[in-house]
C-alpha positions in Angstrom: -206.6 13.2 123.7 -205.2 16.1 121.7 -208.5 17.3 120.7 -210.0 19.7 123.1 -212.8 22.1 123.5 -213.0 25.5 125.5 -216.3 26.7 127.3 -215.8 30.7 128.2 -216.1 30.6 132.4 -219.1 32.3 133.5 -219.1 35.2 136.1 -217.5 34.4 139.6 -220.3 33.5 142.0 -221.1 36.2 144.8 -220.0 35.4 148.3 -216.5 34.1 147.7 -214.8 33.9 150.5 -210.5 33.9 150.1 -208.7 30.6 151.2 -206.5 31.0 153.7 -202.8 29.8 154.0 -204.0 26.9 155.8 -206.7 25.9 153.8 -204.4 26.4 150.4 -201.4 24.2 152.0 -203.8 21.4 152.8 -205.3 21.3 149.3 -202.1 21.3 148.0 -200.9 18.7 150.3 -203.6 15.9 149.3 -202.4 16.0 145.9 -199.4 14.2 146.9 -200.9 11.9 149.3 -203.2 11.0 146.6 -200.6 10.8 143.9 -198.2 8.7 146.0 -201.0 6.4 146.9 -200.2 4.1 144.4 -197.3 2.7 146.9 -199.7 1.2 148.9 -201.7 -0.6 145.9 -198.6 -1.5 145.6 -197.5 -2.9 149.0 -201.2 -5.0 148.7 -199.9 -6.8 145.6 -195.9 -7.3 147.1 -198.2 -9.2 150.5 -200.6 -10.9 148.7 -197.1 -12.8 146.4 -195.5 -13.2 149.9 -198.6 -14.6 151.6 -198.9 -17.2 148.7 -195.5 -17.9 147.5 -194.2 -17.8 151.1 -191.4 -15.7 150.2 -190.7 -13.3 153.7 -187.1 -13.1 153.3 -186.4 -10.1 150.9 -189.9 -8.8 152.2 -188.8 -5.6 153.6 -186.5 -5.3 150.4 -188.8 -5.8 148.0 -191.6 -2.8 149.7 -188.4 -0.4 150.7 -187.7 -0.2 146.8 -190.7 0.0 146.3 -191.2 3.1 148.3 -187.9 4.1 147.4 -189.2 4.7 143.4 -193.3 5.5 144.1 -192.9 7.6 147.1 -189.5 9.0 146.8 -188.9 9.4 143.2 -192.6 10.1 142.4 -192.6 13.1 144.8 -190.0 14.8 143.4 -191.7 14.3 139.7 -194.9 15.5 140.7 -193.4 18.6 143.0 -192.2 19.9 139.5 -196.0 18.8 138.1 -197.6 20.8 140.5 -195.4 23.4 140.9 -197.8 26.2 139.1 -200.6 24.9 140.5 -199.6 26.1 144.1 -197.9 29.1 142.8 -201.7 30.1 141.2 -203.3 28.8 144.9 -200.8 31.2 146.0 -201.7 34.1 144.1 -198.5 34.5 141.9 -199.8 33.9 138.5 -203.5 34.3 137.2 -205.8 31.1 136.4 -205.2 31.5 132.3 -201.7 30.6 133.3 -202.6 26.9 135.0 -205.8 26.3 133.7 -204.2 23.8 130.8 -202.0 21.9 133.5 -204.8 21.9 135.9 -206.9 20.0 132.9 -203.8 17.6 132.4 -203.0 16.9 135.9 -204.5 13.2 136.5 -203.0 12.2 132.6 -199.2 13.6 133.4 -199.1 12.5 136.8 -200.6 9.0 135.6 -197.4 9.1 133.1 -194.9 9.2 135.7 -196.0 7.0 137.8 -196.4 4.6 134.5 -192.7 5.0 133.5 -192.3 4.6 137.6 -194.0 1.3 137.8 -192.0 -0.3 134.8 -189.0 0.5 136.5 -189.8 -1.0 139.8 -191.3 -4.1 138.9 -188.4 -5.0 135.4 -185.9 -4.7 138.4 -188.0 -6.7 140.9 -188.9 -9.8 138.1 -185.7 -9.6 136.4 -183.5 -9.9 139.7 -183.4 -13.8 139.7 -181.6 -13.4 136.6 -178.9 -10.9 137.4 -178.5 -11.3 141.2 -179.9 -15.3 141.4 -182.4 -17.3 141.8 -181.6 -17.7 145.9 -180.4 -14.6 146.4 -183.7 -13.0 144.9 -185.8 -15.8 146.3 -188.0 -15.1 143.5 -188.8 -18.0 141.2 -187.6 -17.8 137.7 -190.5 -15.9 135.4 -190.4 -17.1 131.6 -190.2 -13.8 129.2 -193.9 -14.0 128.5 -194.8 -14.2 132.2 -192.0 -11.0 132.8 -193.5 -9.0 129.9 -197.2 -9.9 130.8 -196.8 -9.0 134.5 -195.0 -5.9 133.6 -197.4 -4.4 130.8 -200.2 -5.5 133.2 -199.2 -3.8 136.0 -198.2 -0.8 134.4 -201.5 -0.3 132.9 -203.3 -0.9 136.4 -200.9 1.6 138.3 -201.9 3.8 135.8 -205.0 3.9 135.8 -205.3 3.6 139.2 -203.8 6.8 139.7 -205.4 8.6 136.7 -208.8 8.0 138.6 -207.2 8.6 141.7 -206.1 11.9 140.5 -208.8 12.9 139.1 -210.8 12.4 142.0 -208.8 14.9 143.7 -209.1 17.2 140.6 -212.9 17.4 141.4 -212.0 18.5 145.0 -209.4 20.6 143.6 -211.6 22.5 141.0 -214.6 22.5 143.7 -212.0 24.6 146.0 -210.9 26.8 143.3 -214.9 27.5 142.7 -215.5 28.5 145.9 -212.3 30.3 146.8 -211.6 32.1 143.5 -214.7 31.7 141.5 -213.5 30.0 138.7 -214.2 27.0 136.7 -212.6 24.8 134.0 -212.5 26.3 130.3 -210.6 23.4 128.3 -211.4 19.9 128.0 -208.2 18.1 126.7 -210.0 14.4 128.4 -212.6 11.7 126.6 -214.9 10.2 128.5 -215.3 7.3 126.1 -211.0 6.9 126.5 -211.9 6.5 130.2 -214.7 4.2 129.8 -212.3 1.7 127.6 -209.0 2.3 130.0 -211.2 1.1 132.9 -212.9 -1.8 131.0 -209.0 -2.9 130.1 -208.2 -2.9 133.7 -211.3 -5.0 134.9 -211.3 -7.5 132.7 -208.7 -7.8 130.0 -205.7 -6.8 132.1 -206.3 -9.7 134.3 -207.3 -12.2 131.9 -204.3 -11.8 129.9 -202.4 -12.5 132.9 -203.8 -15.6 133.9 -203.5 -16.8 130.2 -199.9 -16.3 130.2 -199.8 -18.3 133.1 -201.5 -20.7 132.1 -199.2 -21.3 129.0 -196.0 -20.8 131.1 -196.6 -22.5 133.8 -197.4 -25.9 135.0 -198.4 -28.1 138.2 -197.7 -26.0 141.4 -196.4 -23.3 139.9 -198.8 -22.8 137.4 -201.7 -22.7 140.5 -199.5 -20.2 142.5 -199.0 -17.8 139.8 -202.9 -17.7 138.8 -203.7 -17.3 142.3 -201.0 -14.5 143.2 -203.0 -13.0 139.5 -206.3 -13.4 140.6 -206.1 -12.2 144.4 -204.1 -9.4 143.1 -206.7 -8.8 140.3 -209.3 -8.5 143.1 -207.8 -6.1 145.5 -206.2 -3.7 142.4 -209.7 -3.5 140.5 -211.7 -3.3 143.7 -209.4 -0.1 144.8 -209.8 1.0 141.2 -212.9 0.5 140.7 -214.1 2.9 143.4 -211.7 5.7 142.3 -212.8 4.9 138.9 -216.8 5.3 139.8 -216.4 8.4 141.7 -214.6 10.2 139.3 -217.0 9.0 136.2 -220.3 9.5 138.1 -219.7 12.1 140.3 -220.2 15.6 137.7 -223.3 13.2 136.4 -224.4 13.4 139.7 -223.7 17.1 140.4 -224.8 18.0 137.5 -228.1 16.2 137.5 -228.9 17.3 140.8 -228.3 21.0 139.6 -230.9 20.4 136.7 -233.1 19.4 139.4 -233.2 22.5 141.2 -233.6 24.7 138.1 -236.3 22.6 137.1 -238.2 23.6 140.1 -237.3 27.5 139.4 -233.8 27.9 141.3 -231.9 30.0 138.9 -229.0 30.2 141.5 -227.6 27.5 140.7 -223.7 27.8 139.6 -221.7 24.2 140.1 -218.0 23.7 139.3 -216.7 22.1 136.6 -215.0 18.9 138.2 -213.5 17.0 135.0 -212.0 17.6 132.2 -214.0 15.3 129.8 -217.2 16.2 127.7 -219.4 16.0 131.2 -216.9 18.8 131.9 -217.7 20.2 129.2 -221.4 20.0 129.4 -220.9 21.2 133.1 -219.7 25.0 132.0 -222.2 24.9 129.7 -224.5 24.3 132.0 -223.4 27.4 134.2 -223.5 29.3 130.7 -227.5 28.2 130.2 -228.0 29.0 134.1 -226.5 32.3 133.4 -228.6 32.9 130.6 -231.5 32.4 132.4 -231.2 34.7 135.0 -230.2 37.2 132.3 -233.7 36.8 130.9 -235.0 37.1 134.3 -233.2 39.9 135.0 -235.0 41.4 131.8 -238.3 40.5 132.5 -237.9 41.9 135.9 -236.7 45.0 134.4 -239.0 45.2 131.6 -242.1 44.3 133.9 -241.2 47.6 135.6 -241.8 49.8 132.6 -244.7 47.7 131.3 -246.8 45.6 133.2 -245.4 42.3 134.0 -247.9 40.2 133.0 -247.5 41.8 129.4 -244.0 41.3 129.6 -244.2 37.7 130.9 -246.3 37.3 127.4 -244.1 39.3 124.8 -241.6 37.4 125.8 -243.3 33.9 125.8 -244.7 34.7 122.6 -241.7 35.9 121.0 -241.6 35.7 117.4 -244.9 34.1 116.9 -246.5 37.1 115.7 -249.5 36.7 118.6 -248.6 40.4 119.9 -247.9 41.4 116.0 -251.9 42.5 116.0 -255.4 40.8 117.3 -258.7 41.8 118.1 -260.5 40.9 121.1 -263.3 42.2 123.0 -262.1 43.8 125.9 -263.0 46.3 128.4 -260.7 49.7 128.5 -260.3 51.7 132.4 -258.3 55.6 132.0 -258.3 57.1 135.6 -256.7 60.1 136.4 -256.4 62.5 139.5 -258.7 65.2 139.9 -257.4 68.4 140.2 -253.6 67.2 139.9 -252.4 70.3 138.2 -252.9 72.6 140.9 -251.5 70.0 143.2 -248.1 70.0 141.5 -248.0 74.0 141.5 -247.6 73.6 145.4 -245.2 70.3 146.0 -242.2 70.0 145.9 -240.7 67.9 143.0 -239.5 64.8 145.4 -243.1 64.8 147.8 -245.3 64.8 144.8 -243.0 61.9 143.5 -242.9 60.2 146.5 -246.6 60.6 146.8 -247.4 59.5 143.4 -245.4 56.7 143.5 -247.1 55.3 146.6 -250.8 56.4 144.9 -249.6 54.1 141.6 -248.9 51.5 143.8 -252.5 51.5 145.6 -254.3 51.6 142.4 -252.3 48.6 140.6 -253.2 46.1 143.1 -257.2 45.7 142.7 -256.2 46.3 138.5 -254.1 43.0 139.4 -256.2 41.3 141.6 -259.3 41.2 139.2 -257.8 40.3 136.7 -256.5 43.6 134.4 -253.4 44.8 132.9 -251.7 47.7 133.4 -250.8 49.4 129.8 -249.4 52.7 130.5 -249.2 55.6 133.2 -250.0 58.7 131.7 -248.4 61.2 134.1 -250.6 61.3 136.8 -253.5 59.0 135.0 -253.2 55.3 133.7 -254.5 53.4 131.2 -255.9 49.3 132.2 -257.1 46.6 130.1 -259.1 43.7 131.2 -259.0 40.7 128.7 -256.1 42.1 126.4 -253.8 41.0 126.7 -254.2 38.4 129.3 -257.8 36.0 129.4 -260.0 37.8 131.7 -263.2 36.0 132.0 -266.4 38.3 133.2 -263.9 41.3 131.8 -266.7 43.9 132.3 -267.4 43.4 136.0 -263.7 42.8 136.7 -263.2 46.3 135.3 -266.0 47.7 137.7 -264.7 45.6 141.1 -261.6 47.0 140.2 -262.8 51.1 140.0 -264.9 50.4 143.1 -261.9 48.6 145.5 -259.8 51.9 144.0 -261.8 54.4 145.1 -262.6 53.0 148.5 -258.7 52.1 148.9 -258.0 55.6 147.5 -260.4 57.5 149.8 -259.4 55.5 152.7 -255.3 56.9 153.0 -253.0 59.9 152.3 -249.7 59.8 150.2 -246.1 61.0 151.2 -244.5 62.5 153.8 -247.2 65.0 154.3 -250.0 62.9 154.1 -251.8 64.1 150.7 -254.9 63.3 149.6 -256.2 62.4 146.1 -259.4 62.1 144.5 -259.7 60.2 141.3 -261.6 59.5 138.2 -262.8 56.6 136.4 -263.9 55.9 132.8 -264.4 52.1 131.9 -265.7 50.8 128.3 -266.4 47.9 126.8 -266.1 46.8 122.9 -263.6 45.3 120.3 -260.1 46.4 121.1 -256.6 46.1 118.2 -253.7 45.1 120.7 -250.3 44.4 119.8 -247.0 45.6 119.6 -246.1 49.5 117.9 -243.1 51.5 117.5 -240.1 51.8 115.2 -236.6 49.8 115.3 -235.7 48.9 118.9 -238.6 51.0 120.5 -241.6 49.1 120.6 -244.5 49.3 123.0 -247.1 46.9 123.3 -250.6 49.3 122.9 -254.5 49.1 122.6 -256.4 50.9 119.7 -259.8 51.3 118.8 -262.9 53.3 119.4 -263.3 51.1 123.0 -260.5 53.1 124.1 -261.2 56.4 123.1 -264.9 56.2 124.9 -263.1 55.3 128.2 -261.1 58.0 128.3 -263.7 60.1 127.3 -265.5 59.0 130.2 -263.1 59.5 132.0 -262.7 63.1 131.3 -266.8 63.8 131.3 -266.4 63.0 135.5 -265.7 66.1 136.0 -268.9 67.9 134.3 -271.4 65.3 136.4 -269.5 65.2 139.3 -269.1 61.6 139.8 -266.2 59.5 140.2 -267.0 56.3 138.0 -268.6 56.8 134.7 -269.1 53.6 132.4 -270.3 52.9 128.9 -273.3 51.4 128.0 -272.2 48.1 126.7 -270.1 48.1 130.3 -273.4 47.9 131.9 -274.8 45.4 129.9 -272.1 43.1 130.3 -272.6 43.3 134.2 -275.7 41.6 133.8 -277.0 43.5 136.5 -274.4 42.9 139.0 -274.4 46.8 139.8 -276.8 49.3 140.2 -275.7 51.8 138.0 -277.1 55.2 138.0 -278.3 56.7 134.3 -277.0 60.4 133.4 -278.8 60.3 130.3 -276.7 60.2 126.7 -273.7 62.7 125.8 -272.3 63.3 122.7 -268.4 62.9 123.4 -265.2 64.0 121.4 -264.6 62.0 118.5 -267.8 60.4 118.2 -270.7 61.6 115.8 -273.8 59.5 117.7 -274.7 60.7 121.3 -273.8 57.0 123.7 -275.5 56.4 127.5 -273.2 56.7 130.4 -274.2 55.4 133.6 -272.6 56.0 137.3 -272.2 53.9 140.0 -271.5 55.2 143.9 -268.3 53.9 145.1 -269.3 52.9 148.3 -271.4 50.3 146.8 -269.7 46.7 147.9 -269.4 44.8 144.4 -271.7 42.2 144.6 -274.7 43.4 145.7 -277.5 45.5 143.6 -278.8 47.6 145.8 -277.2 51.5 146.6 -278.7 51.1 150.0 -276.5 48.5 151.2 -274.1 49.4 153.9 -271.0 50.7 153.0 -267.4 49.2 152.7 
């Protein structure tokens, strides 16, 4: 276990609330329960060899020593162990300073008690040979059996409390987590060492046992000493067994449930890093992926309010495949702009004629959006929509027009700001092959629409104000409607920037999109 890996901790989670004295003396208190727990594993094996080999007399002997070295003299081992643990819990020294014996706590504490365990049972086997046979009341164990029993039960103590340990690592680390907001950075642990410590105990450990037994041993002694092995087989791998699936599965578990919640979109996921293994491991980076993610949210969100966030959504799907690098589409182009705006701004102050603007934007965007189109740009007071580019818009043209008409009915219908201003807008919408991608220099790039299309519509646009209308669309506009709209003809114009004279055509906002006739009722 000397090679480890480190995993920089991710920021503290908000909403940490601070343990209190109460809660930091009880966490700290369950360590020791849980690292002295091995005394009762081992009371369980002492009655299982008294119920069997009938042996009461030295009874209370036997458990008071054993008490003596796995309660007593394990508590004062592990106080030093966990000694800067509690000083961190207590706010004396920072988490850099105990993370590394936090990572090693279940292997060093497992140590003790493994030196522990050889001590109490060589005194306890080897007793019929210095004190007596009768005076032990303990039979006689060959030097096999008395190695065997000794090497055995050293490695189940030990791993018993390595998994017991680590199980209250998990609670441990989950406390720090939520108290303190950290998590595990090194992994000093192998899962694959765990999976082959516990596979020892369950079935080698054991077998080896009864083996010895078997070769030491014969008539009734041989049957009680395989039956004292296998009972207390059964209740030490049962115990062990449970400690040893809890702290194995558990971070799966966490962990996978975690994954399930970010697969369904819940980026606020954050879990603590309960082992100190390569599920560990995987664990902070897990929190590092998760962080990620909500980084990249965090962009989008911001970028989607300086570009529209449906554009956004796609430059940054697309990145790197060259898709926004240039294509041609057919598309149709809408410029609006407020009539008379100018003057307007002579006579506001700066913060109403922001407030109001802001809350004019806002009213125009959401028929844009809800039919389909793309906000490309605001142009002071104006803006500048696609329909089809760079999203799929299908039926493009009259998604432009339902658009211009729910604006200009949702426009005329409220004021702005504080002092309830009015605006009156304009509308130019054409239709025809559009360049969109991405332009700009170095880190400034803007995602843009070029061609002739583009130019018309804001042309139109600009030519409201010499027929007095308040939606003026391009020929090929009207086409593509297929007659959805009764559009009104002004005749053809020769426009800036264009040497041929084009058709433009009107249509009365009051019209409900839809319906061809100009006498319909109004919206």
């Amino acid at each position: 276990m000397s090679d480890f890996a480190t995993v920089s901790s991710s920021a503290p989670p908000s909403g940490i609330i601070p343990a209190t004295p109460a809660q930091v003396t009880a966490i700290s208190r369950r360590y020791f329960w849980m690292a002295t727990s091995v005394f009762f594993l081992d009371l369980a094996i002492v009655t299982i060899y008294a119920v069997i080999a009938d042996k009461w007399r030295n009874f209370p002997i036997v458990v008071g020593f054993g008490a003596l070295i796995l309660i007593g003299v394990n508590f004062l081992a592990i106080s030093r162990l966990f000694q800067p643990v509690r000083r961190y819990l207590d706010g004396e020294i920072p988490f850099d300073d105990v993370q590394r014996r936090l990572t090693q706590l279940p292997l060093l504490t497992a140590q003790r008690v493994f030196l522990l365990t050889f001590i109490t049972w060589a005194i306890r086997l080897s007793s019929p040979w210095w004190a007596g046979a009768s005076a032990a009341n303990i039979p006689v164990p060959t030097i096999a059996d008395f190695i065997a029993t000794c090497a055995v039960l050293m490695v189940l103590y030990f791993t018993f409390t390595y998994f017991v340990v680590s199980d209250y690592l998990a609670q441990l680390c989950t406390f720090i987590f939520r108290h303190h907001g950290r998590n595990l950075g090194l992994f000093f642990g192998r899962y694959r060492n765990k999976l082959v410590v516990a596979l020892v105990v369950i079935s080698i450990g054991p077998l080896a046992a009864i083996l010895v037994d078997l070769f030491s041993y014969s008539g009734d002694r041989q049957q009680m000493e395989i039956l004292v092995d296998v009972a207390s087989a059964a209740v030490g791998v049962s115990i062990s067994a449970f400690y040893i699936s809890r702290s194995l599965l558990r971070p799966l578990r966490l962990l996978s449930q975690a994954m399930t919640k970010v697969s369904q979109g819940d980026l606020s996921q954050r879990i603590p890093v309960t082992s100190n293994d390569e599920v560990g491991e995987l664990t902070g980076q897990f929190n590092n992926m998760i962080e990620g993610l909500r980084e990249r949210e965090r962009i989008r969100e911001t970028f989607g309010r300086y570009v529209d966030e449906s554009v956004a959504a796609t430059i940054l799907r697309r990145e790197g495949a060259g898709v926004l690098a240039g294509e041609t589409r057919e598309a149709t182009v809408l410029f609006s702009d407020i009539e008379g705006f100018t003057t307007i701004a002579e006579h506001l102050p700066p913060d109403q004629l922001v407030l109001a603007l802001n809350e004019y934007l806002q009213t125009v965007l959401a028929p844009i959006r809800a039919h389909g189109g793309v906000v490309n740009t605001f142009i002071g007071d104006g803006l500048f929509a696609s329909f089809n580019m760079p999203l799929a818009c299908d039926g493009h043209a009259p998604a432009a027009v339902r658009a211009a008409l729910d604006i200009q009915r949702a426009i005329g219908s409220r004021t702005f700001g504080d002092i309830g201003m009015s605006f009156a807008m304009r509308i130019g919408i054409s239709t025809g092959g559009v360049i969109g991608g991405s332009v700009g220099a170095g880190q400034r790039m803007s995602f843009t629409l070029l061609g002739d299309t583009v130019n018309l519509a804001a042309r139109l646009e600009e030519l409201n104000k010499q027929h007095g209308t308040r939606i003026l669309v391009s020929e090929s506009t009207r086409a593509h409607c297929n007659g959805e709209f009764a559009f009104s003809p002004l005749g053809s114009v020769t426009v800036r920037g264009r040497s041929e004279p084009v058709a433009i055509f009107s249509i009365d906002p009051a019209i409900r999109p839809g319906y061809s006739s100009p006498q319909l009722p109004n919206a």
